[in-house]
mmCIF file as Biopython writes it, N, C-alpha, C and O atoms, coordinates in Angstrom:
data_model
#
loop_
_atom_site.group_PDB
_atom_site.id
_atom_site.type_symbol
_atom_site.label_atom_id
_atom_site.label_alt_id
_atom_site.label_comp_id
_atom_site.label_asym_id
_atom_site.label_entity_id
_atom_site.label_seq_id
_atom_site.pdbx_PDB_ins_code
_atom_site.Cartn_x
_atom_site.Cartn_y
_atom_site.Cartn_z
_atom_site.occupancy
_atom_site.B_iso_or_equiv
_atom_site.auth_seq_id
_atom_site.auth_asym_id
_atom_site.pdbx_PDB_model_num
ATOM 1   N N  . UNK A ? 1  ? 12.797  -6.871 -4.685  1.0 0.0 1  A 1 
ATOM 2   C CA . UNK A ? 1  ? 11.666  -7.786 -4.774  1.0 0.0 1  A 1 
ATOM 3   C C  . UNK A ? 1  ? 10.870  -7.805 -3.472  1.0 0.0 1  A 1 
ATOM 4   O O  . UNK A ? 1  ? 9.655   -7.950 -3.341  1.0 0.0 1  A 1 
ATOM 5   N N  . UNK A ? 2  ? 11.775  -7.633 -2.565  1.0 0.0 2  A 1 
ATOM 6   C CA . UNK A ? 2  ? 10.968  -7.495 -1.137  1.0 0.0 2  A 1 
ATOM 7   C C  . UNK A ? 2  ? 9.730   -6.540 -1.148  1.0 0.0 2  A 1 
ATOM 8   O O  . UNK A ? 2  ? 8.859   -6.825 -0.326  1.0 0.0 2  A 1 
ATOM 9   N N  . UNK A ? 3  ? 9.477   -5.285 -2.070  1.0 0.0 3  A 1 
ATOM 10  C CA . UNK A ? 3  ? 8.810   -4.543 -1.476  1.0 0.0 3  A 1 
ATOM 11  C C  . UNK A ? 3  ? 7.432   -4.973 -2.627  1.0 0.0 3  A 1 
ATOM 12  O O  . UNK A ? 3  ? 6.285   -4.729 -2.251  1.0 0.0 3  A 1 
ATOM 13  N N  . UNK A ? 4  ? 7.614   -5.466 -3.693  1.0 0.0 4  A 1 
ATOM 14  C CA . UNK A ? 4  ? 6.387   -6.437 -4.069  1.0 0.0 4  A 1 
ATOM 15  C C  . UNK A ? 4  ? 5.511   -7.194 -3.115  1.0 0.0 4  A 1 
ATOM 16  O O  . UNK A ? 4  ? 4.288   -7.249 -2.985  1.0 0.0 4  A 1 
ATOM 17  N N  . UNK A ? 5  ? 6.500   -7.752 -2.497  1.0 0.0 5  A 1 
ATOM 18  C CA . UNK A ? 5  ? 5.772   -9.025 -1.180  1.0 0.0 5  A 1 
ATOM 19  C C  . UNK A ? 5  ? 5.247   -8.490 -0.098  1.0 0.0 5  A 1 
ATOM 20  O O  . UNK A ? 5  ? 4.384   -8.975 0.633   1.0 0.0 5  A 1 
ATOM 21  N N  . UNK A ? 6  ? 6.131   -6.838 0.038   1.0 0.0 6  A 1 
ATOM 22  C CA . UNK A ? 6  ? 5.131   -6.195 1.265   1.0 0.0 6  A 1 
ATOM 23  C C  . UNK A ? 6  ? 3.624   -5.380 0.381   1.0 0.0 6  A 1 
ATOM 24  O O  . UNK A ? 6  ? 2.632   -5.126 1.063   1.0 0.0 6  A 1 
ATOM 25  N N  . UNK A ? 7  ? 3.635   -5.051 -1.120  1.0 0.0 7  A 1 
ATOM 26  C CA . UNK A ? 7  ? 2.670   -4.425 -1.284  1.0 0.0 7  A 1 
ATOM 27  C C  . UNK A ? 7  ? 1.774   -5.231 -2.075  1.0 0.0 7  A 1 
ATOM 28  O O  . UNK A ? 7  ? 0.797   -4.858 -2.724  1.0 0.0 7  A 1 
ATOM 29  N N  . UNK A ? 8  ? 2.315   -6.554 -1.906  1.0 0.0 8  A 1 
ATOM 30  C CA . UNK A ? 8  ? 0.996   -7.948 -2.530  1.0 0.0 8  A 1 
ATOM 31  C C  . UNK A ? 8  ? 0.128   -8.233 -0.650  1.0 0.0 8  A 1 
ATOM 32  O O  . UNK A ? 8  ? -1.016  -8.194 -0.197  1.0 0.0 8  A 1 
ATOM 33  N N  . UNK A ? 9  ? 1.221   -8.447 -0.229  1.0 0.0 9  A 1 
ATOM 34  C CA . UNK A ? 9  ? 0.704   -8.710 1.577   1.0 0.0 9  A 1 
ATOM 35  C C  . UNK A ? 9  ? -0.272  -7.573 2.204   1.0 0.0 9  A 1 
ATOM 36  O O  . UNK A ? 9  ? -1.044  -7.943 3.089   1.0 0.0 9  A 1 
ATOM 37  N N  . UNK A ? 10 ? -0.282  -6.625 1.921   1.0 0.0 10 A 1 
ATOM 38  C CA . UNK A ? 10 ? -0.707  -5.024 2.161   1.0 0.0 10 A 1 
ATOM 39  C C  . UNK A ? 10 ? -2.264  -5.265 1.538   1.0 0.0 10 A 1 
ATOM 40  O O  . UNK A ? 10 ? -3.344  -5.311 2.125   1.0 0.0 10 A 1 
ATOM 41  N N  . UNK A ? 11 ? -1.957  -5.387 0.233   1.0 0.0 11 A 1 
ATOM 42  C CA . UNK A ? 11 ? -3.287  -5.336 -0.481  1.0 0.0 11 A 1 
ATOM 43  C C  . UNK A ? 11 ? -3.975  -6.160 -0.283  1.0 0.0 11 A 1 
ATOM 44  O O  . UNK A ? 11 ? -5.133  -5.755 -0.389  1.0 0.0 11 A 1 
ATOM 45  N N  . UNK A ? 12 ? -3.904  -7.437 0.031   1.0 0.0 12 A 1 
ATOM 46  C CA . UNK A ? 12 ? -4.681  -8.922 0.750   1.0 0.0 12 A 1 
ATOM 47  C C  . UNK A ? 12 ? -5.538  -8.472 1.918   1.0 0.0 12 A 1 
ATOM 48  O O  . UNK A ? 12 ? -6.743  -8.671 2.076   1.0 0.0 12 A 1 
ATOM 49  N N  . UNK A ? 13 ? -4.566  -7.735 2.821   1.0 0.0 13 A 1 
ATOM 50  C CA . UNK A ? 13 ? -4.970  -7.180 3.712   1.0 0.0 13 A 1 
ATOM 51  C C  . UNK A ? 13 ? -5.764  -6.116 3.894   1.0 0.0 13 A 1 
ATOM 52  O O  . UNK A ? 13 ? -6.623  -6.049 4.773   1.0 0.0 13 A 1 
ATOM 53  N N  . UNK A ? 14 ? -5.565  -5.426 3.247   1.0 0.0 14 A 1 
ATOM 54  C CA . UNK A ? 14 ? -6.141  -4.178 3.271   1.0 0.0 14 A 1 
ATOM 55  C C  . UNK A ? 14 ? -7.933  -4.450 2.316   1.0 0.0 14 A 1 
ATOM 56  O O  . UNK A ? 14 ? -8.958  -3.875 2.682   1.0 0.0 14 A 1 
ATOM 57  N N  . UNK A ? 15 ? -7.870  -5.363 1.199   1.0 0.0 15 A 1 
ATOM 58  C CA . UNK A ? 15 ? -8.641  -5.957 0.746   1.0 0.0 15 A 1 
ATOM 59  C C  . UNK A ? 15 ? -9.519  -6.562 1.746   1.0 0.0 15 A 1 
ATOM 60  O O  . UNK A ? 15 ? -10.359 -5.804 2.232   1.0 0.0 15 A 1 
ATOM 61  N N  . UNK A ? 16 ? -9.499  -7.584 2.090   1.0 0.0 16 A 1 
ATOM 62  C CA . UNK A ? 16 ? -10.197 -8.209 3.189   1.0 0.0 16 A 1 
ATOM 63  C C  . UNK A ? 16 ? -10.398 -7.844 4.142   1.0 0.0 16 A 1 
ATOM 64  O O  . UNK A ? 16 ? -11.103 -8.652 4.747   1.0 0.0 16 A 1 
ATOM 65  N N  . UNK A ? 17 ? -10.070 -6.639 4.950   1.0 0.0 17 A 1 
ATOM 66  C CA . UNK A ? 17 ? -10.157 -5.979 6.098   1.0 0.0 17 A 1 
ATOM 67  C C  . UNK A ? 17 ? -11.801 -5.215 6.289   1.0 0.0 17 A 1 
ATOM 68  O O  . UNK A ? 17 ? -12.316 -4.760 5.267   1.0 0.0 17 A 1 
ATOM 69  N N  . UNK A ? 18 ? -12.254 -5.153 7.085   1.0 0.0 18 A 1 
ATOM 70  C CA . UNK A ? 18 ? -13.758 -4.255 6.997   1.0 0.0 18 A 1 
ATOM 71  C C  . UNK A ? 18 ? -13.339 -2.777 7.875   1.0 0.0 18 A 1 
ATOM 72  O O  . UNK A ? 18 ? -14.117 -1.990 8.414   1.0 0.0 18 A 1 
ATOM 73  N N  . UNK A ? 19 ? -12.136 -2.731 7.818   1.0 0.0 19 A 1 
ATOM 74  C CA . UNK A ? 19 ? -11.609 -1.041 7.934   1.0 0.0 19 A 1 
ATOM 75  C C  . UNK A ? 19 ? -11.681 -0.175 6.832   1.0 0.0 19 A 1 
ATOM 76  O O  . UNK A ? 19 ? -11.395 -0.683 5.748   1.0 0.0 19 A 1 
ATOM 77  N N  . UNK A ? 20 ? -11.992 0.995  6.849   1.0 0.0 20 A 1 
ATOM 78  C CA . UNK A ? 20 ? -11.768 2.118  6.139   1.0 0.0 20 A 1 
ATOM 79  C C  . UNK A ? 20 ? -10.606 2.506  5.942   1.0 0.0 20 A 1 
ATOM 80  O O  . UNK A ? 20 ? -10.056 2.813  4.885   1.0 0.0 20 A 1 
ATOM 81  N N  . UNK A ? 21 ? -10.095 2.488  7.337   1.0 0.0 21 A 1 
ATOM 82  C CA . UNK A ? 21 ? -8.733  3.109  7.529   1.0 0.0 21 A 1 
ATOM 83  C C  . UNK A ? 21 ? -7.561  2.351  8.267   1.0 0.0 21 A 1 
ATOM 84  O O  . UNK A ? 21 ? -7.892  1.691  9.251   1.0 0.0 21 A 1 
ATOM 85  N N  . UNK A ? 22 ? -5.963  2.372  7.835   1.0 0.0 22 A 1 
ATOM 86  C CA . UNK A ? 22 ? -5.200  1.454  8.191   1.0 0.0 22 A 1 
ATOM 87  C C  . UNK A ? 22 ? -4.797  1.655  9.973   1.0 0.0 22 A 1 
ATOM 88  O O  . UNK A ? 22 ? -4.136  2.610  10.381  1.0 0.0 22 A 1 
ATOM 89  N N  . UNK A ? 23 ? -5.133  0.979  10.527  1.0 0.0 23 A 1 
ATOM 90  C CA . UNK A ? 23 ? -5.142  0.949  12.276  1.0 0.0 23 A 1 
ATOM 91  C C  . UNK A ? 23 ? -3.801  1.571  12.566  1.0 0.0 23 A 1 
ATOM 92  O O  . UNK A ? 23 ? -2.707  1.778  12.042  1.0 0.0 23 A 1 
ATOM 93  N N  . UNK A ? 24 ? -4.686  1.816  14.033  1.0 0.0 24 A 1 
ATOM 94  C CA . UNK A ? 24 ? -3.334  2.980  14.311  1.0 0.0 24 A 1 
ATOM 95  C C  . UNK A ? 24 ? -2.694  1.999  14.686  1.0 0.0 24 A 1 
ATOM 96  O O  . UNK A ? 24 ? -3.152  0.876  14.892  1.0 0.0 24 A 1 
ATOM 97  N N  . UNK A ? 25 ? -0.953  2.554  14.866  1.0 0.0 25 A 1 
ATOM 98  C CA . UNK A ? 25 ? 0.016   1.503  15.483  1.0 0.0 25 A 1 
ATOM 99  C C  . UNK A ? 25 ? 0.651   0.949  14.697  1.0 0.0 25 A 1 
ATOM 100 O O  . UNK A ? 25 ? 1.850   0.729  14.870  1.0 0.0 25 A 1 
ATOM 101 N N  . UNK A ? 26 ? -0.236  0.466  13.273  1.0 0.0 26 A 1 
ATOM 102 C CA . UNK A ? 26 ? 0.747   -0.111 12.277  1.0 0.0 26 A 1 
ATOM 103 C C  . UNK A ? 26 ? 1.802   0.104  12.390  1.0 0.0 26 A 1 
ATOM 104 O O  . UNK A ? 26 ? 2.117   1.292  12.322  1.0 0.0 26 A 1 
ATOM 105 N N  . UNK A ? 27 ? 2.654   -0.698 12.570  1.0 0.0 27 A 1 
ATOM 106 C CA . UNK A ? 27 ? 4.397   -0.470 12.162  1.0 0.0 27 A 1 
ATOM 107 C C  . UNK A ? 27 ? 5.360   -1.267 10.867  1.0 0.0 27 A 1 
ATOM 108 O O  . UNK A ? 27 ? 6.572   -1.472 10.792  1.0 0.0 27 A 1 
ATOM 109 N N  . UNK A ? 28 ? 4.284   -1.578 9.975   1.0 0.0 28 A 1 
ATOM 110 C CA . UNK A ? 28 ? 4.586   -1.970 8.563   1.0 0.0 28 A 1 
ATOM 111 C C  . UNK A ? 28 ? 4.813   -0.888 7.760   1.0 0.0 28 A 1 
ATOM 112 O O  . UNK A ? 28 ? 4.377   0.263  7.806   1.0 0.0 28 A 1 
ATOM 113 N N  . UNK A ? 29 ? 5.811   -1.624 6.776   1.0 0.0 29 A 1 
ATOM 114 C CA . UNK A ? 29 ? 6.830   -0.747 5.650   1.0 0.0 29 A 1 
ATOM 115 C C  . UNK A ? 29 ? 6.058   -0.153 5.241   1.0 0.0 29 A 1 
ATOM 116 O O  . UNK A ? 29 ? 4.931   -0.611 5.427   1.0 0.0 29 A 1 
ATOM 117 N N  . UNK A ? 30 ? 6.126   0.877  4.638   1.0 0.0 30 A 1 
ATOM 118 C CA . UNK A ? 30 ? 5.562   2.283  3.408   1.0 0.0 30 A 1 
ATOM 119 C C  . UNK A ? 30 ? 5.094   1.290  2.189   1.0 0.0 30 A 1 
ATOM 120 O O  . UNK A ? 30 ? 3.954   1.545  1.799   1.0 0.0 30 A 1 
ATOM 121 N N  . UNK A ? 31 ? 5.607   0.439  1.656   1.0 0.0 31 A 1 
ATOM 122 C CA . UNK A ? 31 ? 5.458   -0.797 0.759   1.0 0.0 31 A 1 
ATOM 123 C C  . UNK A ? 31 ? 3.519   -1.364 1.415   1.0 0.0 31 A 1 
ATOM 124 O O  . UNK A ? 31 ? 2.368   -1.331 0.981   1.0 0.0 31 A 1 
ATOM 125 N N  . UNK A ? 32 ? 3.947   -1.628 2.137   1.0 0.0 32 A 1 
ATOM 126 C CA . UNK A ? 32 ? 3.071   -2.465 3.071   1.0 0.0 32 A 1 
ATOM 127 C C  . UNK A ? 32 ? 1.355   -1.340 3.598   1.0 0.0 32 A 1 
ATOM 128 O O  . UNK A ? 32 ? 0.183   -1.612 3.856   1.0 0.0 32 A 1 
ATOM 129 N N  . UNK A ? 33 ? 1.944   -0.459 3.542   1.0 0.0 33 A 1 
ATOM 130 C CA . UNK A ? 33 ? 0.806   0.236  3.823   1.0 0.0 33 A 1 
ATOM 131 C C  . UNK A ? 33 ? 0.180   0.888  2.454   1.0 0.0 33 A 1 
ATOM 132 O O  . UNK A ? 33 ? -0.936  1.375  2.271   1.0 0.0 33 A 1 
ATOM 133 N N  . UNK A ? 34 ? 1.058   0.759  1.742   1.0 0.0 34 A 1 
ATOM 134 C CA . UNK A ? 34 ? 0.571   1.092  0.019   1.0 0.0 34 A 1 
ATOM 135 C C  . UNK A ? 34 ? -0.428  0.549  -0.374  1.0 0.0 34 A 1 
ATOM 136 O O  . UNK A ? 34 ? -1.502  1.134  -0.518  1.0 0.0 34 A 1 
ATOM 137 N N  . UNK A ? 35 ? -0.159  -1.073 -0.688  1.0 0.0 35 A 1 
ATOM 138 C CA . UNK A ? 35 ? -0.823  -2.007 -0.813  1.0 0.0 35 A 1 
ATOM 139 C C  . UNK A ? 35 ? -1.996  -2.109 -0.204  1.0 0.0 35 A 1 
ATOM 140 O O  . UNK A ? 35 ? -3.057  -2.323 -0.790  1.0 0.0 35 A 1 
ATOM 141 N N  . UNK A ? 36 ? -1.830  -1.927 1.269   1.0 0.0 36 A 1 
ATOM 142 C CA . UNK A ? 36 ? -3.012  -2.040 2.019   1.0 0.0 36 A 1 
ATOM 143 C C  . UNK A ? 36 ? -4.088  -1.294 1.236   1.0 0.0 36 A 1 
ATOM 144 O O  . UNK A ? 36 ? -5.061  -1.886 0.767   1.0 0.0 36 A 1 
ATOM 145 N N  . UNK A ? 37 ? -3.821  0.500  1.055   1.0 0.0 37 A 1 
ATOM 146 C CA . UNK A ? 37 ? -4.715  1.606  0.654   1.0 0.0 37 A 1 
ATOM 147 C C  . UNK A ? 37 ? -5.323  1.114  -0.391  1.0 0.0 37 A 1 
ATOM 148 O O  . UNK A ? 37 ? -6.541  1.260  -0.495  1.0 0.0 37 A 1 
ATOM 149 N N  . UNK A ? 38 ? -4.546  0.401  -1.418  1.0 0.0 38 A 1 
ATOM 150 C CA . UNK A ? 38 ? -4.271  0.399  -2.838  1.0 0.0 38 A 1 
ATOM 151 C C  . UNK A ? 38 ? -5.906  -1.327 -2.632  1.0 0.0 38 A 1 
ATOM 152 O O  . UNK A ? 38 ? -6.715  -1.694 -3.484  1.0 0.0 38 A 1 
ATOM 153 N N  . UNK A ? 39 ? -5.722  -1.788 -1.372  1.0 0.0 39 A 1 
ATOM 154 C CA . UNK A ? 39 ? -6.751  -3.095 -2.142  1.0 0.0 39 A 1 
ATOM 155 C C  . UNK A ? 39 ? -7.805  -2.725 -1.001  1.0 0.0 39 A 1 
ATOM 156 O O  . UNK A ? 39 ? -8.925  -3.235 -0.980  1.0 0.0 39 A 1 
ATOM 157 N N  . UNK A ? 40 ? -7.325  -1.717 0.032   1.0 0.0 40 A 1 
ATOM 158 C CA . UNK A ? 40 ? -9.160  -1.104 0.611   1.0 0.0 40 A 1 
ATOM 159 C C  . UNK A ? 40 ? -9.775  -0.137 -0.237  1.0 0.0 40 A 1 
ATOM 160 O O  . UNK A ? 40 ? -10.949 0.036  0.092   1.0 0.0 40 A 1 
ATOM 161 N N  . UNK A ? 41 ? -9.324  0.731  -1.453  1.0 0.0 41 A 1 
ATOM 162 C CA . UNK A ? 41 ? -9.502  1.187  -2.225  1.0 0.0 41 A 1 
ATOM 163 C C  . UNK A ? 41 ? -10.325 0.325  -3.480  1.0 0.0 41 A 1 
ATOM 164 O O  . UNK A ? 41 ? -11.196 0.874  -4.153  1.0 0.0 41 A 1 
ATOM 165 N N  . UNK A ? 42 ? -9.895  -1.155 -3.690  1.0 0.0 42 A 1 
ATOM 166 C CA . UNK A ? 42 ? -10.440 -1.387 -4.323  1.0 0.0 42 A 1 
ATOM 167 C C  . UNK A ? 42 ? -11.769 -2.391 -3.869  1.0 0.0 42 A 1 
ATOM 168 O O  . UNK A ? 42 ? -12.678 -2.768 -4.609  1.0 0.0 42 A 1 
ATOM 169 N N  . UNK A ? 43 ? -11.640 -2.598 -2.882  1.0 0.0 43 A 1 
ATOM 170 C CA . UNK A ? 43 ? -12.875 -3.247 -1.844  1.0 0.0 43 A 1 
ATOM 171 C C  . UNK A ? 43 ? -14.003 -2.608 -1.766  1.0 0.0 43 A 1 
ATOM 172 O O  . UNK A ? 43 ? -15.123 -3.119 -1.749  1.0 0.0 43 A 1 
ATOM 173 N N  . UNK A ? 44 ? -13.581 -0.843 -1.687  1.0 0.0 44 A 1 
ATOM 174 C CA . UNK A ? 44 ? -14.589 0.463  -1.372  1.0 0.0 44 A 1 
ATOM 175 C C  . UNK A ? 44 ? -14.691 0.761  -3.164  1.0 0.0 44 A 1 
ATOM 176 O O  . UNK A ? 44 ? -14.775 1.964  -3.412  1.0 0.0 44 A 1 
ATOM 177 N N  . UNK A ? 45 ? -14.693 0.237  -3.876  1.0 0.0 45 A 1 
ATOM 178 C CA . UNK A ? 45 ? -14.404 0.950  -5.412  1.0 0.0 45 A 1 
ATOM 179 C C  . UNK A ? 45 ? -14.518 1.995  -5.408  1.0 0.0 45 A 1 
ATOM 180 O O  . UNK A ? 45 ? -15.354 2.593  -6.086  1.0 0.0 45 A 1 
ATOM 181 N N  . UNK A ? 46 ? -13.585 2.594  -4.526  1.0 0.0 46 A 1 
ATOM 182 C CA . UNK A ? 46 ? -13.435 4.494  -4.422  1.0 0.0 46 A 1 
ATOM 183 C C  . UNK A ? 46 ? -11.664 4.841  -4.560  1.0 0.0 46 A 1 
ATOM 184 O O  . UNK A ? 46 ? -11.029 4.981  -3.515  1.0 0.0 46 A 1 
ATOM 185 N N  . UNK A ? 47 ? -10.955 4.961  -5.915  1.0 0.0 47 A 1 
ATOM 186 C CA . UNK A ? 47 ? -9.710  4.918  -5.829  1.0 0.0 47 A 1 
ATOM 187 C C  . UNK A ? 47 ? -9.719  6.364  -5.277  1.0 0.0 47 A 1 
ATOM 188 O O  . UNK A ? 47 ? -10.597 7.222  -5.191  1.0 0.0 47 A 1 
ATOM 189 N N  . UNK A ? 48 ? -8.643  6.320  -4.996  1.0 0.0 48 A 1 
ATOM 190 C CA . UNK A ? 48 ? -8.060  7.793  -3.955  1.0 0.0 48 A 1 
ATOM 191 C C  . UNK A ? 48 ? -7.639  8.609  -4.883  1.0 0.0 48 A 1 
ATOM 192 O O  . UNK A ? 48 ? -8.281  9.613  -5.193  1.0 0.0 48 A 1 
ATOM 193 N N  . UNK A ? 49 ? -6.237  8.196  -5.572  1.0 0.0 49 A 1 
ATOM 194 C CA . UNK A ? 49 ? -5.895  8.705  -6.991  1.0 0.0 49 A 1 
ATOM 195 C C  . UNK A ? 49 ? -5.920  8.122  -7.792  1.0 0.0 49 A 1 
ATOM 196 O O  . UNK A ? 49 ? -6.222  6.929  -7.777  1.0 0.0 49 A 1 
ATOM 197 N N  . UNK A ? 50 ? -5.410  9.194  -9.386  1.0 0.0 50 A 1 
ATOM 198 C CA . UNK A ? 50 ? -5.877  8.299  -10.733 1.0 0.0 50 A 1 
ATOM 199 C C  . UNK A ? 50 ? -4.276  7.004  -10.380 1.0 0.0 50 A 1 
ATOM 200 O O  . UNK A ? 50 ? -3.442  6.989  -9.474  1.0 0.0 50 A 1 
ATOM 201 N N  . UNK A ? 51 ? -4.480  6.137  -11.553 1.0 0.0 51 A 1 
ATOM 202 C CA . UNK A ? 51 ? -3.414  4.977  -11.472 1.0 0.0 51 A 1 
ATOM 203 C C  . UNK A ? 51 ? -2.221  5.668  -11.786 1.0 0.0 51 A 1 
ATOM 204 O O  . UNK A ? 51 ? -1.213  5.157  -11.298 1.0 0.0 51 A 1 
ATOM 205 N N  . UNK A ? 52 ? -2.112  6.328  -12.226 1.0 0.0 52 A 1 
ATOM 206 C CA . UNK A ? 52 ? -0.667  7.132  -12.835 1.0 0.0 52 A 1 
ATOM 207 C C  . UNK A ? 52 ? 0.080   7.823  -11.170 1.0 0.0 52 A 1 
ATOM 208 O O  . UNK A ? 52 ? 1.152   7.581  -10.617 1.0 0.0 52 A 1 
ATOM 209 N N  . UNK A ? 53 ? -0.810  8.528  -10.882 1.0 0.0 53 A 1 
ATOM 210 C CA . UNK A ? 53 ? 0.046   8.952  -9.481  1.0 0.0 53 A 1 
ATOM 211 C C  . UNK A ? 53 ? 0.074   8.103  -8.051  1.0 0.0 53 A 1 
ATOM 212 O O  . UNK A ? 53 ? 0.537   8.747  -7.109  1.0 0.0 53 A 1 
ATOM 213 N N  . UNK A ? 54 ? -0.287  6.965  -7.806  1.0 0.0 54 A 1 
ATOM 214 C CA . UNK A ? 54 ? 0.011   5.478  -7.223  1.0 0.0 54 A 1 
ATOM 215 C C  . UNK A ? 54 ? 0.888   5.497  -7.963  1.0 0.0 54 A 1 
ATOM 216 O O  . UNK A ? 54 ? 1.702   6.388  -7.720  1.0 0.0 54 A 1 
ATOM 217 N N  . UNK A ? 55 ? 1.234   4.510  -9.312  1.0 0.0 55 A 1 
ATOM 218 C CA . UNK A ? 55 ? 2.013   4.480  -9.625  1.0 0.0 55 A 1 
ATOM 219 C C  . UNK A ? 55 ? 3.402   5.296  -9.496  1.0 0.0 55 A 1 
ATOM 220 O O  . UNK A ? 55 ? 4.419   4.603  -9.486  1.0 0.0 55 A 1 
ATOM 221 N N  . UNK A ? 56 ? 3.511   6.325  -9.424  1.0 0.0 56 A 1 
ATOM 222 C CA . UNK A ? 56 ? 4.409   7.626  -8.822  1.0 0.0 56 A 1 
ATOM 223 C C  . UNK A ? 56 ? 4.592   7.370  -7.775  1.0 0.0 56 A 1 
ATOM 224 O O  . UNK A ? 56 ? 5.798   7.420  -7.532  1.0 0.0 56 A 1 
ATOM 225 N N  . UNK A ? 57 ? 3.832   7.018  -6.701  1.0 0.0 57 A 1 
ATOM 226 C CA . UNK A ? 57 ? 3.659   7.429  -5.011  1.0 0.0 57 A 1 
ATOM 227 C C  . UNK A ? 57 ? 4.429   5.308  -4.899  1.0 0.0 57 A 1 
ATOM 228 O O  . UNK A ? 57 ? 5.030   5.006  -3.868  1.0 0.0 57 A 1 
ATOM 229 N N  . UNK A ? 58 ? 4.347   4.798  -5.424  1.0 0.0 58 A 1 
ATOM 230 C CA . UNK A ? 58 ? 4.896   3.375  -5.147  1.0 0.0 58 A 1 
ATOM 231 C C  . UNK A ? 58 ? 5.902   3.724  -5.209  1.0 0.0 58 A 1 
ATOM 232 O O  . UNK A ? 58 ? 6.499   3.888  -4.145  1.0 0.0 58 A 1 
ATOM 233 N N  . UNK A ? 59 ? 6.791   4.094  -6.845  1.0 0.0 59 A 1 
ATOM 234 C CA . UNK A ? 59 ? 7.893   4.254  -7.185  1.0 0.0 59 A 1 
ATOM 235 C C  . UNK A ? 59 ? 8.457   5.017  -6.193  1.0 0.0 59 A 1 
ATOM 236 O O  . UNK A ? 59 ? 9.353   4.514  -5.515  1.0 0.0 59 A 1 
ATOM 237 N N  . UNK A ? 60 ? 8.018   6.377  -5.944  1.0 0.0 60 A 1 
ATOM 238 C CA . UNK A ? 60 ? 8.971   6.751  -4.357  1.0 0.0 60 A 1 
ATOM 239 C C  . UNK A ? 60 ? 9.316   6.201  -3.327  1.0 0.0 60 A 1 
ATOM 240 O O  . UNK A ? 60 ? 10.438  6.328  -2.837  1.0 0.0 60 A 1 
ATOM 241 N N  . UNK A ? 61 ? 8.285   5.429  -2.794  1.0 0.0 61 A 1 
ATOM 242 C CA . UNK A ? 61 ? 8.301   4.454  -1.892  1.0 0.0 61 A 1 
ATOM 243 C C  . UNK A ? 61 ? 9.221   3.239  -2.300  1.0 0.0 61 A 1 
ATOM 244 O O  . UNK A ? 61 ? 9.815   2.830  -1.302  1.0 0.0 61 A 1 
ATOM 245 N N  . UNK A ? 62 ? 9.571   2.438  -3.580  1.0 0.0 62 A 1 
ATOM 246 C CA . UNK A ? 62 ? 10.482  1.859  -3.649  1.0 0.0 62 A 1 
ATOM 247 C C  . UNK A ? 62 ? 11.905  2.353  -3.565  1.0 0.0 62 A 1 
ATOM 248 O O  . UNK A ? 62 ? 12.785  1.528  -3.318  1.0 0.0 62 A 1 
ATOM 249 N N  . UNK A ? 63 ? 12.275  3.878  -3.784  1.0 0.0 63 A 1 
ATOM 250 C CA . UNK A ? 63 ? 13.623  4.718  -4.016  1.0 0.0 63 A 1 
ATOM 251 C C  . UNK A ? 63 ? 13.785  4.510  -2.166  1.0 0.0 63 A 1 
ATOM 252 O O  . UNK A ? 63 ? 14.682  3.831  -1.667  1.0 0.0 63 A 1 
ATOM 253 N N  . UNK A ? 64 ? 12.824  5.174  -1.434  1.0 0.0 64 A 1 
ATOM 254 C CA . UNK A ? 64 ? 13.102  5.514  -0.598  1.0 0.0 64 A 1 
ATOM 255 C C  . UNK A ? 64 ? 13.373  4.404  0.587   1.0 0.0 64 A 1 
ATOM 256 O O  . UNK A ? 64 ? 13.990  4.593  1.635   1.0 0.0 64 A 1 
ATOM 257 N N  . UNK A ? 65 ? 12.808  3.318  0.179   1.0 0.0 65 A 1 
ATOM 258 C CA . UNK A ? 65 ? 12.997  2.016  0.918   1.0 0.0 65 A 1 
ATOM 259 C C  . UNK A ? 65 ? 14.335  1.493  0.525   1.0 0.0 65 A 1 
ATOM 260 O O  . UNK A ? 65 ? 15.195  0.955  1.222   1.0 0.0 65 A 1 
ATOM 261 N N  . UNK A ? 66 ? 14.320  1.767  -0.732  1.0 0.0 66 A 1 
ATOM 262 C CA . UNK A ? 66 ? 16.003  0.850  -1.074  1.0 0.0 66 A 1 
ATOM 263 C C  . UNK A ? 66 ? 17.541  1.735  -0.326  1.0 0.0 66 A 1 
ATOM 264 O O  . UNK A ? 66 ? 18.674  1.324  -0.078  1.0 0.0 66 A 1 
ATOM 265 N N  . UNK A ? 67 ? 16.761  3.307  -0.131  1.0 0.0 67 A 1 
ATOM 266 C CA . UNK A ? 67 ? 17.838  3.748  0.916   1.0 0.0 67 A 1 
ATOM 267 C C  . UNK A ? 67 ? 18.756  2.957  2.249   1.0 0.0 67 A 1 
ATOM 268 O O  . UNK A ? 67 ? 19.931  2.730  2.538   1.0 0.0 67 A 1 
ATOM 269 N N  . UNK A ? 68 ? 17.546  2.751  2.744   1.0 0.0 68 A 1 
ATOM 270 C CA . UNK A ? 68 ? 17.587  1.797  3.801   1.0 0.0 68 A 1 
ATOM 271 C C  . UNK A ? 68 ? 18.798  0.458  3.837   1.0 0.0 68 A 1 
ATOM 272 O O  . UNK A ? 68 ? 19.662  0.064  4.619   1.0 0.0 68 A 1 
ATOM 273 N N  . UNK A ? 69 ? 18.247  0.055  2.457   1.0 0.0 69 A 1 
ATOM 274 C CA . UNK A ? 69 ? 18.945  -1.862 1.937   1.0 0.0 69 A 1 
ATOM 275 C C  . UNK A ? 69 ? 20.398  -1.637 2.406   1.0 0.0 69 A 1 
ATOM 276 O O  . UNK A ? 69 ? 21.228  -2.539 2.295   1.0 0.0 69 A 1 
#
């Protein structure tokens, strides 16, 4: 459930931000920087990819985070 809250927090952010691009330095989760892309993407109404491969590219990002747990 944690990585919902980093890619609801991400997208708020990344939403409301007047960046293009996620600042260097970030040191937030893969979760977290998803989200971000995923709601400056929808700020810029320019998605990056179709919804099906996000969808894909999250799901890895959840496998690969739960390594970690």
């Amino acid at each position: 459930m944690a990585e919902l809250d980093e890619v609801t927090e991400g997208y708020m952010d990344g939403f409301a931000s007047d960046l293009d691009e996620l600042p260097d330095g970030n040191n937030r989760s893969e979760s977290y920087k998803h989200g971000w892309k995923n709601g400056r993407d929808d700020r810029l109404v320019r998605p990056r990819a179709s919804a099906r491969r996000l969808r894909e590219e999250a799901e890895e990002i959840r496998r690969r985070e739960s390594e970690w747990l």
